[in-house]
Wavefront OBJ file of the C-alpha trace (Angstrom):
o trace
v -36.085 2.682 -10.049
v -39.951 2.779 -9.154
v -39.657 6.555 -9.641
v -38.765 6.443 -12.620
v -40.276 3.501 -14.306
v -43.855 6.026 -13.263
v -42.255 9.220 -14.756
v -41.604 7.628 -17.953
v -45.273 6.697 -18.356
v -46.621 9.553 -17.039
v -47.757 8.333 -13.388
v -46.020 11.113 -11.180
v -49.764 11.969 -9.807
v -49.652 8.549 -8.395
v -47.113 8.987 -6.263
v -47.268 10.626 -2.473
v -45.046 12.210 -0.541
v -45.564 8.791 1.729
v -44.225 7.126 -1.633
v -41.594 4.435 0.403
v -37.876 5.210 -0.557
v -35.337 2.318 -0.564
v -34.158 0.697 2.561
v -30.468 -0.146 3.813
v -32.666 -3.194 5.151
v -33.672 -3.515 1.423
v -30.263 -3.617 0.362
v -28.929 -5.656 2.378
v -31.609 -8.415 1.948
v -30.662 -8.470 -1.747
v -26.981 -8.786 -1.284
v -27.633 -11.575 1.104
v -29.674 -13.325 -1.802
v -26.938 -12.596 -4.520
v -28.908 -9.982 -6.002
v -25.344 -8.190 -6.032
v -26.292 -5.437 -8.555
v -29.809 -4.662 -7.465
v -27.889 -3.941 -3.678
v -25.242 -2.043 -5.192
v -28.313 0.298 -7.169
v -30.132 0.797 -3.524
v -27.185 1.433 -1.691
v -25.766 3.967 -3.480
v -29.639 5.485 -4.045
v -29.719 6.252 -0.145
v -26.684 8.604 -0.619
v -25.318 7.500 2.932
v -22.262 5.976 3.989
v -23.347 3.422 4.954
v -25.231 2.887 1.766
v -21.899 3.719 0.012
v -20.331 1.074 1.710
v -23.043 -1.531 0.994
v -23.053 -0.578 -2.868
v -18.900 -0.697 -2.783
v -19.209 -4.251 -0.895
v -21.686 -5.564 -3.397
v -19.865 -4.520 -6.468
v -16.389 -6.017 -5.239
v -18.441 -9.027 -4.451
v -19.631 -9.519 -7.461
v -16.655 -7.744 -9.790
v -14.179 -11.154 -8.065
v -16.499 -13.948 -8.035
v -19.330 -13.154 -10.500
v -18.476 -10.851 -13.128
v -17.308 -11.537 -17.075
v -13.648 -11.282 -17.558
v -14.247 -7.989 -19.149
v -16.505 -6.503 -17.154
v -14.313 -7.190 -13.926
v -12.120 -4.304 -14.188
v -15.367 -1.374 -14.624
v -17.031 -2.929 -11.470
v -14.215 -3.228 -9.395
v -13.101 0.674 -10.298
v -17.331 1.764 -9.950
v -16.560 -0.120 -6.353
v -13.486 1.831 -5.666
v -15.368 4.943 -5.905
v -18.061 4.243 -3.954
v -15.914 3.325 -1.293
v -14.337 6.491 -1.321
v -18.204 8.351 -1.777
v -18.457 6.215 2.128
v -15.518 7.628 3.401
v -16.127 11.181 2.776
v -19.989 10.793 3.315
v -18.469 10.093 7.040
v -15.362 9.222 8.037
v -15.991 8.025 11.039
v -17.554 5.535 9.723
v -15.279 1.450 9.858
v -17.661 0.083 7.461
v -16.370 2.938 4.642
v -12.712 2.478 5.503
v -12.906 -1.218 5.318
v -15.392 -1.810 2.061
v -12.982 1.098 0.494
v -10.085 -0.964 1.350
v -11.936 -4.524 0.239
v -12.888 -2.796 -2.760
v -9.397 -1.714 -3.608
v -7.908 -4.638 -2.711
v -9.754 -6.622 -5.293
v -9.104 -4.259 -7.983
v -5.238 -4.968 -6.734
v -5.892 -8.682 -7.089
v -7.706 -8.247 -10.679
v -4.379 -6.377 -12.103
v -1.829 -8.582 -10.182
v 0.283 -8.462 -7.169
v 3.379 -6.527 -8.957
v 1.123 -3.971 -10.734
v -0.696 -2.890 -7.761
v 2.477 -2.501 -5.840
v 3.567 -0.204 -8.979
v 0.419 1.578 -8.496
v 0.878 2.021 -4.689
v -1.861 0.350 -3.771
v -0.359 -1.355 -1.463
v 0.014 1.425 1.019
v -3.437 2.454 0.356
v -5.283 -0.595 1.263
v -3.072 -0.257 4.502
v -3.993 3.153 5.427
v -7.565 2.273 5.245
v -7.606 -0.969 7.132
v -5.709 0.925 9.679
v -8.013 3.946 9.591
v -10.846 1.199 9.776
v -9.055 0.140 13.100
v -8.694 3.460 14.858
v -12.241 3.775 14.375
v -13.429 0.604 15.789
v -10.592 -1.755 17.246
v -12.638 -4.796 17.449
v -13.165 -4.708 13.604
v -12.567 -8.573 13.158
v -12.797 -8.380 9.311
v -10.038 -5.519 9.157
v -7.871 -7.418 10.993
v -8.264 -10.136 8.761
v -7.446 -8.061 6.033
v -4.394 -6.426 7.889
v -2.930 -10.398 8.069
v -3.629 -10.975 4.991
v -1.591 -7.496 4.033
v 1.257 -8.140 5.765
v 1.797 -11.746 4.612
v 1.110 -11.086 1.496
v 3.872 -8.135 1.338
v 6.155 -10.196 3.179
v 5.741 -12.650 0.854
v 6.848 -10.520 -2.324
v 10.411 -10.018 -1.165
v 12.834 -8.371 1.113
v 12.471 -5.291 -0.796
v 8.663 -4.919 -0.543
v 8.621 -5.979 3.338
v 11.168 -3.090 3.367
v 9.684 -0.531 1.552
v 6.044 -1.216 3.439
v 7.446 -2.307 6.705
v 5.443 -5.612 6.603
v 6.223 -8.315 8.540
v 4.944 -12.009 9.055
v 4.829 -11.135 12.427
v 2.944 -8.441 12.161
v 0.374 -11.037 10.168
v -0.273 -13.492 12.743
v -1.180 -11.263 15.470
v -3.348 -9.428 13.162
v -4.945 -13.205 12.474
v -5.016 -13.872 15.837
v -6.761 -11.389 16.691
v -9.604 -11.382 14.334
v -10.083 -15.534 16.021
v -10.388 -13.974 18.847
v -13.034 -11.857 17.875
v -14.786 -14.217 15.701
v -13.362 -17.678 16.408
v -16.631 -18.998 13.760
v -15.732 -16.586 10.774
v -15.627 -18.542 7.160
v -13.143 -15.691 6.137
v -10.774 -15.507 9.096
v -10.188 -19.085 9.140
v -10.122 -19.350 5.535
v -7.262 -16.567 4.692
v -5.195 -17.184 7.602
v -5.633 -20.897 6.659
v -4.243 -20.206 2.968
v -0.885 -18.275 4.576
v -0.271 -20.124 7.639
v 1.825 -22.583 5.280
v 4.536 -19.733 5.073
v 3.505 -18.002 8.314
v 4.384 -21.055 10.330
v 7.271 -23.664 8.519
v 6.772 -25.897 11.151
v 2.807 -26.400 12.534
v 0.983 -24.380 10.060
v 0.207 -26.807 7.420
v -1.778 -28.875 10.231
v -3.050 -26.077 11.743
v -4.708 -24.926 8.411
v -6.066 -28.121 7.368
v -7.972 -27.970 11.220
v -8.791 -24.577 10.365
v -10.681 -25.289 6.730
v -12.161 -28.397 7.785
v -13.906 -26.028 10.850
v -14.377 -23.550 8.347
v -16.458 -26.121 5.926
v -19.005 -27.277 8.922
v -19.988 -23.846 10.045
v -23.191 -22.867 8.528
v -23.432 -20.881 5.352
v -25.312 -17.809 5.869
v -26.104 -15.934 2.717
v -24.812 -15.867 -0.741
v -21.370 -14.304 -0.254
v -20.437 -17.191 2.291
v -21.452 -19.652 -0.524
v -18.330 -18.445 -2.547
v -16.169 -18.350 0.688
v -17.371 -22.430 0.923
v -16.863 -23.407 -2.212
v -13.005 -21.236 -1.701
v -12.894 -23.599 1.778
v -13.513 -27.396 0.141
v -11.404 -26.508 -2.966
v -8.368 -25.317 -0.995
v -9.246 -28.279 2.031
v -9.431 -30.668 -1.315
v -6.227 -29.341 -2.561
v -4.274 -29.817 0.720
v -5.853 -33.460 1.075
v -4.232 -33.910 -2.587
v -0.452 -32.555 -1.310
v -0.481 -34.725 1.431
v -1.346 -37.916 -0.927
v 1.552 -36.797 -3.048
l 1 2 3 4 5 6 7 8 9 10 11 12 13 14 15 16 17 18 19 20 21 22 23 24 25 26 27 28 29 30 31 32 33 34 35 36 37 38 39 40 41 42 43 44 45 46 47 48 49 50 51 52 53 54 55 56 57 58 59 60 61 62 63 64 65 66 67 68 69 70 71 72 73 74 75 76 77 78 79 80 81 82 83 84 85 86 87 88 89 90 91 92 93 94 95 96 97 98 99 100 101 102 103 104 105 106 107 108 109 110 111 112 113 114 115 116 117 118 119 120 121 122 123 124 125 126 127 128 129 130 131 132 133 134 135 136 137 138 139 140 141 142 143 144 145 146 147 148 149 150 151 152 153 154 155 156 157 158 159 160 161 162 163 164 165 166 167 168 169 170 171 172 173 174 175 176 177 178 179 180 181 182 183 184 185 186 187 188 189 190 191 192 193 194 195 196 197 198 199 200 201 202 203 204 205 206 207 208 209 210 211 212 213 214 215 216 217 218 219 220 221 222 223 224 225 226 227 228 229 230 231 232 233 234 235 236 237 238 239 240 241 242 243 244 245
């Protein structure tokens, strides 16, 4: 943007070849300050994956939890593309299979569960969690996202835990696993919190009031885990209301 802020006025002499190019340090300082737009501009500027990634991350961030109604569904679909842009800038590369799947799987939450089944989104959110997995195993927030897949396809009927082979089985040791990994995650304990009511008829509704009111205590860290807190003391509120009724 400095670039070419100069070249409109006619500065180019000014600049050097030493001239200092955007950062992922740069862009990932302003995501962490909830300067979600700004990081999405210098991430995709370093034409990396990783900067891909950051840029798709940072557009889904803000597309769910920031964005004006209709404004959500252009972000979320700029995000899906850059997380694609990661993917084939290296894919090797977790961080582009799982941002590409995040990204994707809020678009699938913007247009509602049915649609994005209709769409097959379903099995593409999959395949890149999975591909996200074979590329680094310990991935805690992909198997977080894996739970959450497979409860939430579960959860739509015997024909959709059918036709995708999900299972709530299959959800709680993905869950499990991502505790182990990062027993202090906002996110882990948050999601599995929300489906461990249907994951677990008998134990789970005590289990995920332990896990949100952990969840609320643990320190929040930059501007993302400020929505993921305010997500935690709503949904701890709203159990504290069900058991009252």
């Amino acid at each position: 943007m400095t670039f070419i802020r100069l070249a409109a006025f006619g500065f180019l002499g000014l600049l050097s070849a030493s001239a200092k190019a955007p950062s992922i340090d740069e862009a990932k300082a302003a995501f962490e300050k909830g300067r979600f737009l700004e990081a999405a501009d210098l991430g995709e500027a370093l034409e990396t994956s990783g900067g891909y990634a950051l840029a798709a991350r940072s557009l889904a961030v803000y597309g769910h939890f920031v964005a004006k109604e209709e404004d959500r569904i252009g972000l979320l679909e700029r995000a899906m593309e850059l997380g694609e842009a990661a993917v084939r800038a290296d894919s090797t590369n977790p961080e582009a299979h799982y941002q590409s799947a995040h990204a994707v799987g809020r678009y699938a939450q913007s247009i509602g569960k049915m649609t994005a089944l209709s769409q097959g989104l379903a099995g593409k959110i999959r395949r890149l969690l999975e591909a996200t997995l074979d590329n680094r195993p310990d991935f805690a927030e992909a198997h977080v996202g894996l739970g959450g897949w497979h409860a939430d396809i579960a959860g739509a009927g015997p024909f959709a835990r059918l036709m995708y082979g999900a299972s709530r089985k299959s959800a709680v040791v993905h869950y499990e696993r991502a505790l182990e990994l990062a027993p202090d995650s906002k996110v882990a304990l948050l999601e599995y919190a929300i489906r461990l009511p249907e994951l677990d008829r008998k134990g789970g509704r005590e289990r995920a009031r332990e896990f949100l009111a952990k969840a609320a205590e643990l320190p929040v860290r930059d501007a993302f885990e400020e929505f993921i807190q305010q997500e935690i003391v709503e949904t701890l509120e709203a159990a504290r209301l069900a058991d009252r009724g």
